[in-house]
N, C-alpha and C positions, 0 to 999 in steps of 0.2 A: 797175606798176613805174615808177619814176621815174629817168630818167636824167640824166647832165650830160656835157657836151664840155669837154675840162679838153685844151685846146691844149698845153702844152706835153708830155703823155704822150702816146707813140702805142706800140699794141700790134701786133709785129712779128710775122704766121702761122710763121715761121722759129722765133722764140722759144717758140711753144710748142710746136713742132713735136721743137722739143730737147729741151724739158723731160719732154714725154710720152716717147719713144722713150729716152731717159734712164732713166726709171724703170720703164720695158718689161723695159730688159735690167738692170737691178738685181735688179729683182723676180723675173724668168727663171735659174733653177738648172736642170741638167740632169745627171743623175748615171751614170754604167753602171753596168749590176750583170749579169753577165756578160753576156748577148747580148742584155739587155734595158734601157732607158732607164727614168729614175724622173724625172718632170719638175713643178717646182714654177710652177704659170701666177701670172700676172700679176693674178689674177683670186679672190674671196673668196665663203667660206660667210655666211651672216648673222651670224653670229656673228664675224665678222674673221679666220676660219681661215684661210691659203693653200689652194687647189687644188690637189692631187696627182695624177699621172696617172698610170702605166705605158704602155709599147710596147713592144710585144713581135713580132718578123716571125715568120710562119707561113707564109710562102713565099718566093719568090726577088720576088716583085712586089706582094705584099700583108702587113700589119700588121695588129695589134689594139691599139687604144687601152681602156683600160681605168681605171677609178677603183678596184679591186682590192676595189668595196665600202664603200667610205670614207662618199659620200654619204646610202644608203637605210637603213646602219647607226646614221649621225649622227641622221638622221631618229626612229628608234625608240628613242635615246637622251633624245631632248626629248618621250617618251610619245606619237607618231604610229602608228598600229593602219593599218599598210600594207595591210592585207589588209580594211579595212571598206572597203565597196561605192562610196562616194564619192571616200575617197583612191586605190584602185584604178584607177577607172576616168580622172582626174586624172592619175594615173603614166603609164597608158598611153596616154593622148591626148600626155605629151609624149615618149613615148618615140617613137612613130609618129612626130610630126614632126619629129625628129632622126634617126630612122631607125637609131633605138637599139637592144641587144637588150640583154635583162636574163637573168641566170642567178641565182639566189638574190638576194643583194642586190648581188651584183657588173652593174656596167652598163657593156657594153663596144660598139665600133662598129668593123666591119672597112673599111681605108682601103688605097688601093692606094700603090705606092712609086714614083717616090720621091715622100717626104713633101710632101704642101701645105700652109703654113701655115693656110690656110683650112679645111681639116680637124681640125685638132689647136684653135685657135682655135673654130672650131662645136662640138666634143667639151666644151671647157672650159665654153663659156656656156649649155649644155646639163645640166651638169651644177648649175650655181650655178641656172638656173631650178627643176631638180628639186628642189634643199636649197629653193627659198621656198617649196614644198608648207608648209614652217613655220610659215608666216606666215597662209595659209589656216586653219588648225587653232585653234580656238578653246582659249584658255589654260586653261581650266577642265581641259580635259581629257586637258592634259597632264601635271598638276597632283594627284597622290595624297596625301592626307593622312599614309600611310604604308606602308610595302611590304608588308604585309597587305591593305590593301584594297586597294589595284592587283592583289594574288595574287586578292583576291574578286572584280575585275571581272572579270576574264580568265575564271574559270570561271563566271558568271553570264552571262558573253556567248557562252561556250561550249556552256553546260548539262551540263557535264559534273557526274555527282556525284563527292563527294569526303569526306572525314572529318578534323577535327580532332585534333591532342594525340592522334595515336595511338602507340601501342608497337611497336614491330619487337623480334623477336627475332634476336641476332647469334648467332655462334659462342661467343663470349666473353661477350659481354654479354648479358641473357638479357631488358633491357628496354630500350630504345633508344629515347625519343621524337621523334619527328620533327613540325611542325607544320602539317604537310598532306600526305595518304596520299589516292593513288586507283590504279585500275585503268583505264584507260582500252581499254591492248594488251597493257601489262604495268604489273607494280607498281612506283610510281613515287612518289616522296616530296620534298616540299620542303621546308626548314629555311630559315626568316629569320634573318638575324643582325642578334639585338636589342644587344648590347652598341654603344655606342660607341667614339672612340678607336681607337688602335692594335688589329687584334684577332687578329695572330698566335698567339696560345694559345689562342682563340676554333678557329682554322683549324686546327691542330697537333690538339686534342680533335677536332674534324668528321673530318681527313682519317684518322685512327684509327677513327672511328666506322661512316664507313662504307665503311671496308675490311672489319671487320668482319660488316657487315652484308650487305655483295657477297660476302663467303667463303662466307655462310651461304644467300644466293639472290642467283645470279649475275645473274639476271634483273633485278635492280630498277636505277632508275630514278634519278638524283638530282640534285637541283636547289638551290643556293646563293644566295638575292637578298640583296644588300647595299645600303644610301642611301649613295651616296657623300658625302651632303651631313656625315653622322653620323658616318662612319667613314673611317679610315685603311687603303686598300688599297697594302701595299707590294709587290716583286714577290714575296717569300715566298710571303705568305697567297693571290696570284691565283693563285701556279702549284700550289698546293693544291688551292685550289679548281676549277683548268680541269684538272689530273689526276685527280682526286677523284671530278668531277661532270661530267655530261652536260650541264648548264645552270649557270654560272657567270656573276651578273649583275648590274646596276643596275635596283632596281625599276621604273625610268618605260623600259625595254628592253622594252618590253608585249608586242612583236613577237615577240624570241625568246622571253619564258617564253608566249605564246600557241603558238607555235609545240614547245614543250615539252608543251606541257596533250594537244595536239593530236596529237602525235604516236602 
């Protein structure tokens, strides 16, 4: 690195003392929602996301800080398989050293009151080290050619068998094909949605279909993957699909439809 002494600038620890603690509390939102805090840190995803936290007291001298889930769900968003042996064990080496605990994908840390900033501060940089699990993950394998074959890794990496372009029979409809039918606990079926585009009449025809098909075996099972890169999910067609279906999702979500296969 090459440096120069350029006499007449001098740089004042004051001045940047301002400009940091400046853009601290700019950046610092803090919201009630009834007896609970939503707080926006100072602090980013890889991706340039803000940090979201919740706190919530569960006692008269103890809190819970909590990311509500935000992070390990981001994670399974950009095709990270949290549960293969490697990313795993990665998670919980930095959960241990934050002295974190994990509930699904929620990761929450209980902190005593009243609050220290160095608590809720270690909670945030704790959470931004567990989003760079990201960065470890090699892109390939993030990376599906198309929500079909990420639906084929999942059950290759499962073993589960399964069937093709099979038929259900509904109540009404008497041939219903769905494009991947298995039995795992119960009978369970995934449909990809190939159209492009807007696909509210895509969703309106599904969430019909498999009413039908639940009327007729209430047991079954059902699964939605959509590319968002391809398609138009507005709120309509998601709340069809998460009333619909047990699994409503973005193909590189590998987590939850493994977590579906699995179930």
């Amino acid at each position: 690195m090459v440096t120069t002494t350029v006499d007449s600038i001098i740089l004042h620890p004051e001045e940047f003392r301002r400009a940091l603690t400046g853009f601290w509390s700019e950046q610092l939102t803090i919201e009630q929602d009834q007896n609970d805090l939503v707080l926006a840190l100072p602090l980013m995803l890889p991706d340039g996301v803000q940090i979201a936290i919740e706190a919530r007291p569960i006692a008269e001298r103890r809190a819970i800080l909590s990311d509500a889930g935000d992070v390990l769900r981001w994670l399974t968003t950009r095709g990270l398989n949290l549960k293969a042996e490697a990313n795993k064990q990665w998670l919980d080496e930095r959960l241990a050293t934050f002295e974190l605990t994990r509930s699904g994908y929620e990761i929450f840390r209980e902190i005593p009151l009243p609050v220290q900033g160095l608590d809720v501060h270690l909670f945030g940089e704790a959470l931004v080290s567990i989003a760079h699990l990201v960065c470890r993950h090699e892109p390939q394998q993030a990376i599906a050619t198309s929500a079909a074959e990420q639906v084929n890794r999942v059950f290759l990496d499962t073993g589960i068998a399964y069937q093709r372009n099979v038929k259900l029979t509904g109540t009404i409809e008497e041939a219903i094909e769905v494009d991947y039918f298995f039995e795992q606990h119960a009978p369970s079926a995934i449909e990809i949605i190939g159209k492009g585009g807007r696909i509210l009449d895509t969703m309106e025809r599904w969430g019909y279909r498999w009413h039908d098909l639940k009327h007729k075996t209430p047991a079954l099972r059902a699964a939605m993957i959509y590319d968002p890169e391809r398609q138009t999910i507005d709120a309509t067609s998601r709340r069809i699909g998460e009333e619909c279906c047990e699994l409503f999702c973005a193909y590189h979500e590998t987590d939850r439809i493994l977590e579906f296969v699995s179930a």
